[in-house]
C-alpha positions in Angstrom: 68.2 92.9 205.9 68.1 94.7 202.6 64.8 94.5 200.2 64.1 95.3 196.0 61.4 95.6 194.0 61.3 96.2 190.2 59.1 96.1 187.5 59.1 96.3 183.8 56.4 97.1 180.6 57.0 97.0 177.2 56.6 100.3 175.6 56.5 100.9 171.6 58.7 104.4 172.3 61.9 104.7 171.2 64.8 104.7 173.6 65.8 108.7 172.9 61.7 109.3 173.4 61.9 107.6 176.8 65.8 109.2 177.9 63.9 112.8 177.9 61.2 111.9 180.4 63.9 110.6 182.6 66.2 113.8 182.0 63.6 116.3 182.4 63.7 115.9 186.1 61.1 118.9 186.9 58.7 116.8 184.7 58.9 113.3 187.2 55.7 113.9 188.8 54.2 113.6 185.2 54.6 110.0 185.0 55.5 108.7 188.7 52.3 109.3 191.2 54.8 108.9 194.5 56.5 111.7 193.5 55.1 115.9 194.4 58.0 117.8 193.0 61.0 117.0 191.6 64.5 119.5 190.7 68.2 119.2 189.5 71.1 121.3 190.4 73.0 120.8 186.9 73.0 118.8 184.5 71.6 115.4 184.1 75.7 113.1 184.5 76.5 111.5 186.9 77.6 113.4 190.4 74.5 115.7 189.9 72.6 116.4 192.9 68.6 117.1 193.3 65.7 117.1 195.7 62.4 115.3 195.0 59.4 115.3 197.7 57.2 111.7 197.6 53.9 111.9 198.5 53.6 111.1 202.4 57.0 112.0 202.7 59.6 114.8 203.2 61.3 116.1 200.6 64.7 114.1 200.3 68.3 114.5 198.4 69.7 112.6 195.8 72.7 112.1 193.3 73.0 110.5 190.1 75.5 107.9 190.1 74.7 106.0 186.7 74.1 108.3 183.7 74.5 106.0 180.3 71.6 108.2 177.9 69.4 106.4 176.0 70.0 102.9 178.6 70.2 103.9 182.1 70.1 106.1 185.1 70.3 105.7 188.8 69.8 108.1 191.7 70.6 107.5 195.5 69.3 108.8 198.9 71.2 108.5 201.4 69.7 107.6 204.6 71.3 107.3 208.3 72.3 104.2 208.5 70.9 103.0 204.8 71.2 103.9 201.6 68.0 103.7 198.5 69.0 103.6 195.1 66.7 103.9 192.1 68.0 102.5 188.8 65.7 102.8 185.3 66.3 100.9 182.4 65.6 100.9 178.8 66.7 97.6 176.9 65.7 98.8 173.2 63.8 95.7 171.4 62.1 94.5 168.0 59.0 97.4 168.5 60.2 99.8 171.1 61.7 99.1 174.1 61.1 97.5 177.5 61.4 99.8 180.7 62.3 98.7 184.4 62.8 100.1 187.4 64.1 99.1 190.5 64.6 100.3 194.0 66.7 98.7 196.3 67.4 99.4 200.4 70.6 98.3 202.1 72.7 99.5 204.9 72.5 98.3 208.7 69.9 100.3 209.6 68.1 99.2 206.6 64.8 97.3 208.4 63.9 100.5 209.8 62.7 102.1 206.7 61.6 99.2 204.9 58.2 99.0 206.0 57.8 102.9 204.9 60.2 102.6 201.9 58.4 99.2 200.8 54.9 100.6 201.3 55.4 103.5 199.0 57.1 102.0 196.4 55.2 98.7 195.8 52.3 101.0 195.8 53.6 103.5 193.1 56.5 102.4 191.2 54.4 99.6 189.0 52.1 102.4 187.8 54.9 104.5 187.4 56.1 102.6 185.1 53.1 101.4 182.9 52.5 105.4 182.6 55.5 106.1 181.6 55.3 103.3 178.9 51.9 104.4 177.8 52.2 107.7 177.6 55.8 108.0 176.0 56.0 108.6 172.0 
């Protein structure tokens, strides 16, 4: 059995404000406290591969497969036997815009890194994403 988790803020940052954050991958741990280190090989499209290390974790692969600038982005690890993807959105509105992110874990061997996966992320990604809307301008 699969499992996502998401969560939104409202942010009064433009959409182009918030796309650099995202595209500046070596800058991640800047506004995400689960993640060390982050890196790209290339440039931020889709196909692009990189490494990021979460806190408590190894240091892990991942591609872009969604690349749409100033909207979205979404990255995924591969796992044996599952498969994590992280999408980010930015839905522009009246006074800035509103930011989500979502993970998401499927595959067949999917129940034995939830209780990991889960942990980290409902611990990290909601602050991760009120930072991000805070501190972006």
């Amino acid at each position: 059995m699969g499992w996502t988790f998401e969560h939104s803020a409202e942010s009064a940052a433009a959409p182009e404000a918030v796309w650099r954050r995202y595209a500046d991958v070596t800058q991640w741990p800047g506004w995400s406290p689960a993640i060390e280190w982050a890196r790209l090989d290339g440039e931020f499209e889709v196909g692009a591969k990189g490494k990021s290390k979460a806190r408590g974790a190894p240091a892990g692969g991942f591609r872009l497969i969604r690349v749409e600038p100033n909207a979205v982005f979404a990255s995924t690890t591969w796992l044996p036997g599952a498969r994590l993807v992280f999408e980010h959105f930015i839905e522009e509105r009246d006074a800035g815009v509103r930011i989500t992110h979502r993970a998401t874990l499927s595959g067949p061997l999917s129940a034995l890194y939830r209780p990991r996966i889960r942990s980290l992320t409902e611990d990290s990604l909601p602050e991760g994403v009120e930072r991000l809307a805070k501190t972006t301008g």
